[in-house]
Backbone as CSV, one residue per row, in Angstrom:
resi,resn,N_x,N_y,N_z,CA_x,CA_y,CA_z,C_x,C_y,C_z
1,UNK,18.235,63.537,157.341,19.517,63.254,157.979,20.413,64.497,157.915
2,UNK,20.639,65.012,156.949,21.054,66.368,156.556,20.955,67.487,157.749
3,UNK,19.749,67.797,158.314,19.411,68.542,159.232,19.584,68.023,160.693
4,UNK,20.436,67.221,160.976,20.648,67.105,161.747,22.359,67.679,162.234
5,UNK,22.595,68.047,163.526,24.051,68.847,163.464,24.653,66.938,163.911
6,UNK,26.141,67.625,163.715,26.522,66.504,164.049,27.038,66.353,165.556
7,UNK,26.797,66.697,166.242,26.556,66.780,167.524,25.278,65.974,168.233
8,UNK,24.321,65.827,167.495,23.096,65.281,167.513,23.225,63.807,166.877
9,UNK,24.054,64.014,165.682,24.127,62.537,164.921,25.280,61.469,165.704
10,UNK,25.696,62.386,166.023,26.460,61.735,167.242,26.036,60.529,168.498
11,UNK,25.681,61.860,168.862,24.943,61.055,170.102,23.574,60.144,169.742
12,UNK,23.137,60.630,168.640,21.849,59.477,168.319,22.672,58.105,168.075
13,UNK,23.421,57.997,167.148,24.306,56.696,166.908,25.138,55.927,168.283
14,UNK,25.788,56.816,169.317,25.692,55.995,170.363,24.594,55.598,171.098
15,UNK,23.355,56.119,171.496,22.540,55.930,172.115,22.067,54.391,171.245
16,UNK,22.101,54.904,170.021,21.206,53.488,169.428,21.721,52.477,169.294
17,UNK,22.989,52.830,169.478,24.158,51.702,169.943,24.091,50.822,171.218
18,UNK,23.703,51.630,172.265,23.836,51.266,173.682,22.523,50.952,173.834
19,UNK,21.734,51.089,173.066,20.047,50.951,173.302,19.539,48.885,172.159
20,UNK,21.062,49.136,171.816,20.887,48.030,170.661,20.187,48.199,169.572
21,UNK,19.480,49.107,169.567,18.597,49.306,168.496,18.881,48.675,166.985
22,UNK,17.980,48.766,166.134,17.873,47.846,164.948,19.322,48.166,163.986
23,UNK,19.659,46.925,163.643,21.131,47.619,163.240,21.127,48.158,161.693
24,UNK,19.715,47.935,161.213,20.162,49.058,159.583,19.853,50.333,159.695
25,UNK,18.818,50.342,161.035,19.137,52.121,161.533,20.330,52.369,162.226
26,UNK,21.260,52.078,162.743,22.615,52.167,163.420,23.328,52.243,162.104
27,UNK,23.432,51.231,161.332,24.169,51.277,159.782,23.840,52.808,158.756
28,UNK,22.102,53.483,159.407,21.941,54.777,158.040,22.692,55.727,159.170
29,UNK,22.892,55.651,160.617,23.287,56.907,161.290,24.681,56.841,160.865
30,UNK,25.650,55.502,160.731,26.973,55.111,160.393,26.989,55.736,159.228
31,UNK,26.490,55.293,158.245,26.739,55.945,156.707,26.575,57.156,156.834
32,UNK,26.244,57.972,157.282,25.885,59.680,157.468,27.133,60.557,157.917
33,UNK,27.641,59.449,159.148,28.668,60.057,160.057,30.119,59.626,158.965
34,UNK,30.370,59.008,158.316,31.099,58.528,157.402,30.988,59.493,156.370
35,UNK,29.835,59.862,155.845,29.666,60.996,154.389,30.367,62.355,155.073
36,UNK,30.370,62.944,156.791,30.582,63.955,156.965,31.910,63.329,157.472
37,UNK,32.709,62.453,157.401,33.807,62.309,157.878,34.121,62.838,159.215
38,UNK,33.174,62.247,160.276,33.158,62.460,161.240,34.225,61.232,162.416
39,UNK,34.783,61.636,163.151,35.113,60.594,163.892,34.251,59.422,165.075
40,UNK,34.281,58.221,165.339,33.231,57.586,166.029,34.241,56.978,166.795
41,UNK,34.013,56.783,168.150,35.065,56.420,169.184,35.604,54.975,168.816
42,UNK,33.757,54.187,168.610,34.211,52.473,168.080,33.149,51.944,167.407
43,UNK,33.163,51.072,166.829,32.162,50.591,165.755,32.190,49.194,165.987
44,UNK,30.831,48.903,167.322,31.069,47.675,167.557,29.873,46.938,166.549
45,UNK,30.279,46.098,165.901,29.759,45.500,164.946,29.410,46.138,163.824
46,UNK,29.892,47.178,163.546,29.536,48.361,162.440,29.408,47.641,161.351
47,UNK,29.117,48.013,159.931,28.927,47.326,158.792,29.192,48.479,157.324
């Protein structure tokens, strides 16, 4: 997760958002973007 820029962690977390994808992988991209105190537009159903 680390090696990823956050430009990348970004857009992976919306995509997997909009893709629905499994939500405790949406929840490890959330916790990541949270450790780098990143901003996220919205956190629909976030956890």
């Amino acid at each position: 997760m680390k090696l990823l820029s956050n430009e990348l962690l970004m857009d992976s977390y919306l995509r997997a958002v909009d893709l629905k994808l499994d939500q405790d992988f949406i929840n490890l991209l959330l916790k990541e973007i949270r450790r780098r105190n990143l901003h996220v537009p919205y956190y629909p159903q976030a956890q």
